[in-house]
Every structure is written in structure tokens, then in C-alpha cells.
C-alpha positions in Angstrom: 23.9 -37.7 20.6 23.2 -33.9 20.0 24.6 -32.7 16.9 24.5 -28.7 17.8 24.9 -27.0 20.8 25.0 -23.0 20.9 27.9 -21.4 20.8 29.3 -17.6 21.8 29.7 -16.9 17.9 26.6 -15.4 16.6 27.0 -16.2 13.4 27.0 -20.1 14.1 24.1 -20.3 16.8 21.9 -18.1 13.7 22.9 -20.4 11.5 21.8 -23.5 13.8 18.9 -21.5 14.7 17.7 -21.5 11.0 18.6 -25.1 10.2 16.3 -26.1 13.8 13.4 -24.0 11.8 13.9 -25.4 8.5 13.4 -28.6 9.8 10.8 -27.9 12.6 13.0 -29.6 15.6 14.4 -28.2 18.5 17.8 -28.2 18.1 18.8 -31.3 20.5 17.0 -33.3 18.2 18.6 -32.3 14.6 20.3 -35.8 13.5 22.9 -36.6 10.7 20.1 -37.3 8.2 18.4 -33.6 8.8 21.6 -32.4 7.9 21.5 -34.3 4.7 18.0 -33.3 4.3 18.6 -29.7 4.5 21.7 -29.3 2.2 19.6 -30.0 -0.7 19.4 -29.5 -4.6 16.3 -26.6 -3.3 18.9 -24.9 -0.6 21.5 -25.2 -3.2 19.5 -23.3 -5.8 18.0 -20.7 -3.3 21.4 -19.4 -1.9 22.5 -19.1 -6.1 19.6 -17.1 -6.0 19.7 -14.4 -3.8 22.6 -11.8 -3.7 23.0 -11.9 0.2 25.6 -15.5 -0.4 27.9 -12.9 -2.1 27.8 -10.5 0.7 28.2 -13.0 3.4 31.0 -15.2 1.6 32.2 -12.9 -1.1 32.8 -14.1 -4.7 35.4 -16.7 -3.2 33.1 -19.1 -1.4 32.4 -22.4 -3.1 29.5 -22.1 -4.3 31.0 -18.2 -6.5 34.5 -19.1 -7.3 34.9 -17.5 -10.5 38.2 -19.0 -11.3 35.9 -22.5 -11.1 34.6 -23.7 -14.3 32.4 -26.7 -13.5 29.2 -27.0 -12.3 29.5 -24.7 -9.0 25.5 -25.6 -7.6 27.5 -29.1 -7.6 30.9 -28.3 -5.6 28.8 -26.3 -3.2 26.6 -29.2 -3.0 29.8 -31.6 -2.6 31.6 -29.2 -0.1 28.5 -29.4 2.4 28.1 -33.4 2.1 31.6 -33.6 3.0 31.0 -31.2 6.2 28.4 -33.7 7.0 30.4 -36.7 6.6 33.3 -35.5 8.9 31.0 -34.4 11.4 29.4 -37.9 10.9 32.9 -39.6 11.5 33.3 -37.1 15.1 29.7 -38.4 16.0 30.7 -42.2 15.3 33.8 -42.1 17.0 32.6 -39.9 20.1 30.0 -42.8 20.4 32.4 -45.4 20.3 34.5 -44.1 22.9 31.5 -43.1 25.2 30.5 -46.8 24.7 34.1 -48.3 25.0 33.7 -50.3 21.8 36.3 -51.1 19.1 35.3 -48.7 16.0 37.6 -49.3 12.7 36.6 -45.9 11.6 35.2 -46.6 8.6 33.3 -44.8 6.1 32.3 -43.7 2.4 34.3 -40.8 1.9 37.3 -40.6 0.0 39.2 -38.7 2.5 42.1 -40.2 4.4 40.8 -39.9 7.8 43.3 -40.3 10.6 40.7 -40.8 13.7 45.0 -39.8 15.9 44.4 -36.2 14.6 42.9 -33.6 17.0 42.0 -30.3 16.6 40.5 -27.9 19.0 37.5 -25.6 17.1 38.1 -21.8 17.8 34.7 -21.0 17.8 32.6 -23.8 19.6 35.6 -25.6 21.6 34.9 -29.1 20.7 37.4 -31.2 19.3 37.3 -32.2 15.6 39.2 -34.8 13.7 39.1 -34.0 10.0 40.8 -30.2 8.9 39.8 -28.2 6.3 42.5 -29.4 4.0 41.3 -33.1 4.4 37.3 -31.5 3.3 38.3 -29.3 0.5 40.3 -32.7 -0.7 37.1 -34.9 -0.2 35.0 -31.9 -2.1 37.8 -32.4 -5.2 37.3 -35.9 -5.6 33.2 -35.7 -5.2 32.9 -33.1 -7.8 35.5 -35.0 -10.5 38.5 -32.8 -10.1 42.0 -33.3 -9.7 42.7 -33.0 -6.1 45.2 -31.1 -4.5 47.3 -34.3 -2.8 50.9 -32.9 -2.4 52.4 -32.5 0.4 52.4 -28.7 0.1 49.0 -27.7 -0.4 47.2 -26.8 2.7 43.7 -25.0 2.4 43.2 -22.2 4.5 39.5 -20.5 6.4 39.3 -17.3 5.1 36.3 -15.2 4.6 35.1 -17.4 1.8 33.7 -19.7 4.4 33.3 -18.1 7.5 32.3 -14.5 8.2 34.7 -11.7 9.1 37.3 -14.4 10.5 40.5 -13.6 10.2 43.3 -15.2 7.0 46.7 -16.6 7.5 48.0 -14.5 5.0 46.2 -10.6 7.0 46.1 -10.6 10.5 45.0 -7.1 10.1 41.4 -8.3 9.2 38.7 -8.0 11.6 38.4 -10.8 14.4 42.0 -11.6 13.4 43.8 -15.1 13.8 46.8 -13.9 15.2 50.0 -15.8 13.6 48.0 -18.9 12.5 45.1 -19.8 10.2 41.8 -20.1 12.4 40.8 -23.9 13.6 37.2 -24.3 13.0 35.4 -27.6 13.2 33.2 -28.4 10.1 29.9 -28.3 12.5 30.4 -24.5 12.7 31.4 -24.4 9.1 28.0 -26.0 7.8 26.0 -23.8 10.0 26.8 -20.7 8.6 25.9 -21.3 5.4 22.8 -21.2 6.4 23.2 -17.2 6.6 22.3 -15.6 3.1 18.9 -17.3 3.3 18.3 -15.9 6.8 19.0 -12.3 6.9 18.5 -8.9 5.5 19.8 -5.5 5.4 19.8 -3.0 7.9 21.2 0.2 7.5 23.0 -1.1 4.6 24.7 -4.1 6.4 23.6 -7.8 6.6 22.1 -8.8 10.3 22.0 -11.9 12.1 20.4 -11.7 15.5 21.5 -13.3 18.8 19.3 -13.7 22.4 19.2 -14.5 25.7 15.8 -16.6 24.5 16.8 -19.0 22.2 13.1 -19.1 21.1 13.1 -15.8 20.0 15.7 -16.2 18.1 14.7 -19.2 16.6 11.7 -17.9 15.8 13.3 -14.4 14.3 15.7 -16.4 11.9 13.0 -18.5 10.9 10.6 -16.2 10.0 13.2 -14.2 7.8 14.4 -17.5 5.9 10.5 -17.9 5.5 10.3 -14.5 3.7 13.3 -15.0 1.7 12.8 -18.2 0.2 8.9 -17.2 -0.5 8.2 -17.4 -4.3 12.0 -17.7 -5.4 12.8 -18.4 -9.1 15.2 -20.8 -9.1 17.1 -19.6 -12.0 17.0 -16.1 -11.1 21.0 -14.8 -9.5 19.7 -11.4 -8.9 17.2 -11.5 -6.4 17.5 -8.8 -4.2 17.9 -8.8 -0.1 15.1 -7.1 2.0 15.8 -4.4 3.5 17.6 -2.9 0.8 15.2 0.1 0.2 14.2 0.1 3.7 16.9 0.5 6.3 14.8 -0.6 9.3 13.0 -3.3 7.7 13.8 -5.7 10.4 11.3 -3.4 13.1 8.9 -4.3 11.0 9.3 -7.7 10.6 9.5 -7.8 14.8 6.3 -6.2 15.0 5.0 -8.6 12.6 6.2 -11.6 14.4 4.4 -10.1 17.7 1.2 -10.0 15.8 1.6 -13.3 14.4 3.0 -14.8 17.6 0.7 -17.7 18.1 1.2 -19.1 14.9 4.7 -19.7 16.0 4.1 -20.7 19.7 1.1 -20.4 22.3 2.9 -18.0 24.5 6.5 -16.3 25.0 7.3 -14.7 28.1 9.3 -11.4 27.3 10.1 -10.7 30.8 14.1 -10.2 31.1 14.4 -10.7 27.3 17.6 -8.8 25.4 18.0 -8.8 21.8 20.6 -8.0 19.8 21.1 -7.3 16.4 24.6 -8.0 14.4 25.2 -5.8 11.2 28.3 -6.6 9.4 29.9 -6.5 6.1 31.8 -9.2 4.8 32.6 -8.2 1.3 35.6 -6.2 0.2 38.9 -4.9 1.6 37.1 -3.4 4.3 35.0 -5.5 7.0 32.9 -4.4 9.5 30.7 -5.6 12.1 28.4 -3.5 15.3 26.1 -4.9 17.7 22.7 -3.1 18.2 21.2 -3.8 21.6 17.0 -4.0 21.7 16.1 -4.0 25.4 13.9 -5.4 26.7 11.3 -2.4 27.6 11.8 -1.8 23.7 10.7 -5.3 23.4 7.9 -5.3 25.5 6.8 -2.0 24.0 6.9 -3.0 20.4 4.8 -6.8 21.3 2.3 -4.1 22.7 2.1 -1.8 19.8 2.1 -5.0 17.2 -1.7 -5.3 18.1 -3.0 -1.7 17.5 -4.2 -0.4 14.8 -1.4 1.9 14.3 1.2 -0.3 13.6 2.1 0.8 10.1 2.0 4.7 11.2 4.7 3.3 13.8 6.6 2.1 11.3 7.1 4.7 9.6 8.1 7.2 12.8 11.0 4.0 13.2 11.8 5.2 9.5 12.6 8.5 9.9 14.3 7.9 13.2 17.7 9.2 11.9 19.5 9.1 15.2 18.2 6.0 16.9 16.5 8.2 19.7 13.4 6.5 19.3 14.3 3.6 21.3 16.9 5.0 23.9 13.9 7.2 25.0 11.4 4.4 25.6 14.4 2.6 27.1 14.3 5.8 29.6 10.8 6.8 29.9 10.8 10.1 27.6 9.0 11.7 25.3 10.1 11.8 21.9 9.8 14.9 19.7 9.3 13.8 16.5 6.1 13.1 17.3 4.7 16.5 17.9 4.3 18.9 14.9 7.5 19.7 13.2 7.9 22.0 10.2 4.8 20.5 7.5 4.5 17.5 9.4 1.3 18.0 11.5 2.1 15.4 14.3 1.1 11.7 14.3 -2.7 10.5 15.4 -3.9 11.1 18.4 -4.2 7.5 19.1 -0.4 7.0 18.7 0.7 9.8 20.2 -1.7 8.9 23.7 -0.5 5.3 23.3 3.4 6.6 23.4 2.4 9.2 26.3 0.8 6.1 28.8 3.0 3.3 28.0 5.9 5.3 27.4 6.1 8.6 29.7 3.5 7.1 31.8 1.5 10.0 31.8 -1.9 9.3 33.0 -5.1 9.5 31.5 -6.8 12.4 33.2 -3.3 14.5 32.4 -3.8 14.0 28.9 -7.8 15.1 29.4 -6.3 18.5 31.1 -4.0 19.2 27.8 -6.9 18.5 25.8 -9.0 21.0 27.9 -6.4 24.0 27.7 -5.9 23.3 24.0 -9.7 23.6 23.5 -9.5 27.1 25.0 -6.5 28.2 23.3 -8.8 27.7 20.2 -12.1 28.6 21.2 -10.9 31.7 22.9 -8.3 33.0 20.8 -7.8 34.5 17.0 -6.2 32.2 14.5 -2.7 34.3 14.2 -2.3 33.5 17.9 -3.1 29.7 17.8 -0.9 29.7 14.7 2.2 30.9 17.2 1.3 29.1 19.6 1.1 25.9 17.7 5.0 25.7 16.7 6.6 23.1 18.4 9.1 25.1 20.2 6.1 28.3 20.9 6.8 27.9 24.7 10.4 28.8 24.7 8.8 31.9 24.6 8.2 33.6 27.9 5.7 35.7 26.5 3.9 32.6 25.4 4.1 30.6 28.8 3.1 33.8 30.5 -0.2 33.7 28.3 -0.7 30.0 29.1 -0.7 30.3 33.0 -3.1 33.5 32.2 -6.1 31.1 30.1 -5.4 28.3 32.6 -5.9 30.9 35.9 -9.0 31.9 33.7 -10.2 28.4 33.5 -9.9 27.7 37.0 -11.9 30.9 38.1 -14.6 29.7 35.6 -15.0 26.6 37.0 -13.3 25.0 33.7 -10.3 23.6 35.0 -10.4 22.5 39.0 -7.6 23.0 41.4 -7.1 19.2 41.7 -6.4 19.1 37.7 -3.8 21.6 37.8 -1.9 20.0 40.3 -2.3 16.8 38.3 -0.5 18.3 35.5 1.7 20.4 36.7 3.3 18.8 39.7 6.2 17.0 39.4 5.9 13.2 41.6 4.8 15.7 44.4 7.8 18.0 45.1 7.1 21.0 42.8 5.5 22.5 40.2 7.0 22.3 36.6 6.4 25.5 34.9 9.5 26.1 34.0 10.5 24.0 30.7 9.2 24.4 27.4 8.9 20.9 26.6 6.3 20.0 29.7 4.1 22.4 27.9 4.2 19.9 24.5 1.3 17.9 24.9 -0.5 21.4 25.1 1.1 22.4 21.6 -0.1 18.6 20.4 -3.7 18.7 21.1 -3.8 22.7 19.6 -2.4 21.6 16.3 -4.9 18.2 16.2 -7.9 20.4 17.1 -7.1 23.2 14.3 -8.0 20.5 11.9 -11.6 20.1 13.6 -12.5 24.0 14.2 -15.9 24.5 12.3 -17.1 27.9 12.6 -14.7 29.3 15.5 -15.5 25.7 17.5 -14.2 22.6 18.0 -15.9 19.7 16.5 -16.4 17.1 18.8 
């Protein structure tokens, strides 16, 4: 019987996502004993480790609780056994009924485990047996404390052990539980604690990513708990999330994965792909949680770009993308201005800029050849304080300037330098008429004039 199926919570099916990796199994095959395999002394150690557990469960979660004086690697270590067990005891008693045979209900935990009680899990929708109270009991008894028997204690999901979901005690809190605690079955309760070894910062906030291919996202989530747990030192608590320094780490690491695709599988087929990235914060008195969309002709575009020497210089124009324009434009087929010359920043290379410009704005090749031509006799036929004007990013709002333009390329044209056919190839517009009239159609023009300006050698370009 399958342990995991994906859910509509994205913090669960990254969580399950990231367990499938660890193990190497697709997620219909995980069994009982991979879950025991995974929650080990190692996993135990690296979530003490790294300060992303804190910022996903806050300094309440089992394995933080500062009020907790024992060994708390060893209540952690308890809590998740006795996840396992009570989804064990579902899985035994699902069987049983699917098989019609008499089950006594059985087992090692301590528990007392009344196989009458039913609960329905918000988040998933399957029916569970064994409450949180009944675990947190269990977890007591494991780790040699006094457990909480009375009548009156009931333990509660909070935050400490499941992200942004609401309390009993604040309905005010983001995803709220309305007037009662949250029901959540201890399958979705193991799965994300598989979340601080699996993520990073963006923008300041955690991430944890969610697709309509579930092998992307495998893949994604692996590859981040991969760099994670690279190298940890076991006794180190201060080891710091990626991303931290770099706010758009995870582009990056997505470009990365493109390059390295085959290592992961022989072929994925992007076509209709969506991702979508989740940044929350857990910690504090003031959660919060967005959902960034990367379509799929960002997807497509970013596989293609992976593979080109350039990748790095890419990078870096995703850095500086302040407004998240970047990727709305390729979404729509425009051209994006922080790659011209802007201020002391002299453009990026040629070669990126005429990659964007084809895949992109789907400008063709010979259109790019024309601006290259009327750029070469901008500099080759006038002085330097005039190619300096004319080489600001905004020199054609100018009328003066455009006027001058249409002048060198009527020139060109009577000299045989420029053919009619060209200058209907780049200034026609899809056929219906000419676009003279907007400053930015004239860019590419100002582009090549500042690239070339580095290469003049004696009054001539340098070819």
C-alpha cells in the first residue's frame, strides 16, 4: 500500500518530494522502513545544524524547545518514530479491512490506541486514527519523561509543527483554524520536517516549490537538500541558509539543474510546465507567505540559456532585477532595458544581449546585422562628442537625434550601404507600418554604438 500521495498543501507534497529523493524511489514505492531509514541519527543532527529548522518551526518545535532540558536530538528523534508508528497502525488496519481479516491491533508503542477513533486530516483528507495528543504522549514515554496522562491535557498543532497553520488559542494567524485546533494526520506531520534541509532564502523568506511536474519538483527539492547537507559539521548549530547573501539564489540553482539535467534524468519535457515558488516566514508574531509564479516560457528560456556560455553574466542581470521585470517581459516577448547601457554600466556582451533579442523579442538575425551596420556609421562617420550623445540610452527621445538617424540611414541607402529590402526589415512593423516613431525601437542602434566605441582604433572600427 502507498504510503504518500500528493496533496494540495505545498508544504507537505515538498516535504514528500524530498523524502522520495533522499531515498531514490518514486514516491509510490516509499515503505514504512524508508521512513525509519530516513529519520535517522544523520537527519537528526543535520536539521540541529542548520538555522533554516528555527525559521520553519520556530524555537517551539521538538527538536528547539528551550523550556526542554534533556537530550532534544533524542525527543526529536522519539517524536518522528512515533509519527511513523501511528502511520504504521493506519497502514495495518487499512490492510486489514481491505482484506476483511480480523486485526487485534497490536503494536510496540506505548500509546493507547483506540483503532474506534476517526479523524479526518485537514490537509490531505484521509482518515487517521491516532491524534496528536495520543503522539506527543507516546514521544514522553520514549524519551523517559513523565507523560502528560490526565484527563485535561490535550496537545495542540501550532506552528511548532506545521508551517503557518493556524493555533487554537489565535485564529488571527495566517491560514487560520477557525474555532478549533487544526486536524492533521501524522503522515503530513512527518513530511514537513523534511523542510529546513530542503530550502533556502529568497528575498529574505524560506521557499518551497510546488509543480504541475512532479519530476521537476522532485528533482528541485532534491537537489537543494543535496547542497544543504554537503560537507555539514555535525556539531556546528550555526550553519547558515543559502540564499542569505543572495536573494535570487534559487535562479541560479534552476539554471544549474538545466545544465546538469541528465545527471538527474535522460530527458524532461518542459512543454506546458508551471512552477511556482512559495516564500514564507514562519517565525515571529508576524507570518507570512506569497506565491511566485515561473511560467513556462520563463522555463523554457532559462533550460536554454543554462547551456551558453553566459550563464553566470545572466545571473547576475537576475540580481539586479529589483522589480521582477525580467521575467514578466520574457513571459511577453519584450525587450528589457537593463540590458542596454545605463548610467557607468556599459551594457551586457553582445552575445547575451543577441541571445535575449532572438529568443526573447524574436528579432531576427539580419535585423540585428542592420543595427550593427547603422551603428558602424554613426562611428565611422561621426566625431566623438556626437557618438557620445548619441550613445545614452534614452538619446533618441530626442527629435533632433532621430532626425539625424533617418539622415545617415537615407545616406546609406543612396551609397549602396544599406538596401531598401533592409530598411523595411527593420523598420516595418509585422507588415502594416513603419515604426519610426518610438525611441525605444531605435535601442539596439544605441547597443551596438556603445559595444563598438570600445573597438574604434584610429577613427575605425576593429573587426
Amino acid at each position: 500500500m502507498s504510503i504518500f500521495k500528493m496533496t494540495g498543501n505545498p508544504f507537505v507534497n515538498h516535504g514528500i518530494y524530498c523524502i522520495s529523493g533522499i531515498l531514490d524511489k518514486e514516491i509510490n514505492e516509499i515503505s514504512i522502513d524508508d521512513l525509519y531509514n530516513v529519520a535517522n541519527d544523520e537527519f537528526i543532527y543535520r536539521c540541529d545544524s542548520i538555522k533554516a529548522y528555527t525559521m520553519v518551526f520556530g524555537m517551539n518545535g521538538p527538536l528547539k524547545q528551550p523550556s526542554f532540558k534533556g537530550d532534544k536530538r533524542k525527543f526529536y528523534k522519539n517524536y518522528l518514530i512515533s509519527l511513523i508508528e501511528s502511520i504504521n497502525k493506519d497502514i495495518t488496519k487499512n490492510t486489514c479491512k481491505e482484506n476483511n481479516s480480523n486485526c487485534n491491533g497490536n503494536s510496540n508503542s506505548n500509546s493507547n490506541y483506540n483503532t474506534n477513533k476517526k479523524s479526518v486530516c485537514m490537509v490531505c483528507g484521509e482518515e487517521y486514527s491516532e491524534d496528536i495528543t495520543d503522539i506527543w504522549i507516546n514521544t514522553q514515554i520514549k524519551s523517559g519523561l513523565e507523560p502528560q496522562k490526565n484527563d485535561k491535557f490535550e496537545k495542540f498543532i501550532g506552528r511548532e509543527l506545521f508551517p503557518l497553520i493556524g493555533s487554537y488559542g489565535n485564529d488571527a494567524q495566517i491560514l487560520p483554524a477557525s474555532s478549533k485546533a487544526p486536524h492533521i494526520c501524522p503522515k503530513c506531520l512527518f513530511a514537513v520536517n523534511f523542510l529546513p534541509l530542503s530550502t533556502m532564502l529568497m528575498k529574505g523568506k524560506l521557499i518551497c516549490l510546488e509543480s504541475n511536474s512532479t519530476e521537476l519538483a522532485r528533482d528541485l527539492v532534491n537537489k537543494l537538500y543535496n547542497e544543504n547537507t554537503k560537507g555539514v559539521n555535525f556539531e556546528d548549530d550555526k550553519r547558515e541558509i543559502p540564499g542569505k547573501k543572495e536573494g535570487n539564489l534559487f535562479y541560479k540553482t534552476l539554471m544549474q539543474y538545466f545544465g546538469e539535467l541528465k545527471e538527474y534524468r535522460k530527458n524532461l519535457d518542459l512543454k506546458n510546465i508551471e512552477l511556482y515558488i512559495w516564500m514564507y516566514s514562519n517565525g515571529g508574531t508576524s507570518p507570512d507567505c506569497e506565491v511566485y509564479e515561473i511560467p513556462n516560457e520563463t522555463l523554457l528560456f532559462l533550460k536554454k540559456i543554462s547551456r551558453r556560455d553566459f550563464i553566470d553574466e545572466f545571473y547576475t542581470v537576475i540580481i539586479n532585477d529589483k522589480s521582477r521585470q525580467l521575467f514578466e517581459n520574457i513571459v511577453n516577448n519584450q525587450d528589457y532595458l537593463y540590458l542596454y547601457p545605463y548610467k557607468k554600466f556599459n551594457g551586457v556582451s553582445i552575445e547575451l544581449y543577441e541571445f535575449y533579442q532572438r529568443e526573447v523579442v524574436k528579432r531576427s538575425d539580419l535585423y540585428l546585422e542592420i543595427a550593427k551596420k547603422i551603428a558602424k556609421e554613426f562611428i565611422n562617420n561621426k566625431d566623438k562628442k556626437f557618438i557620445d550623445k548619441i550613445s545614452k540610452g534614452d538619446a533618441f527621445k530626442e527629435r533632433q537625434n532621430v532626425v539625424d538617424l533617418k539622415k545617415l540611414v537615407y545616406e546609406m541607402i543612396l551609397n549602396g550601404i544599406l538596401t531598401y529590402d533592409e530598411y523595411m526589415e527593420f523598420f516595418n512593423n509585422k507588415g502594416f507600418y513603419l515604426k519610426t516613431n518610438k525611441y525605444d525601437d531605435y535601442l539596439p542602434i544605441t547597443f551596438y554604438i556603445n559595444k563598438f566605441k570600445e573597438g574604434l582604433n584610429g577613427g575605425e572600427i576593429s573587426e
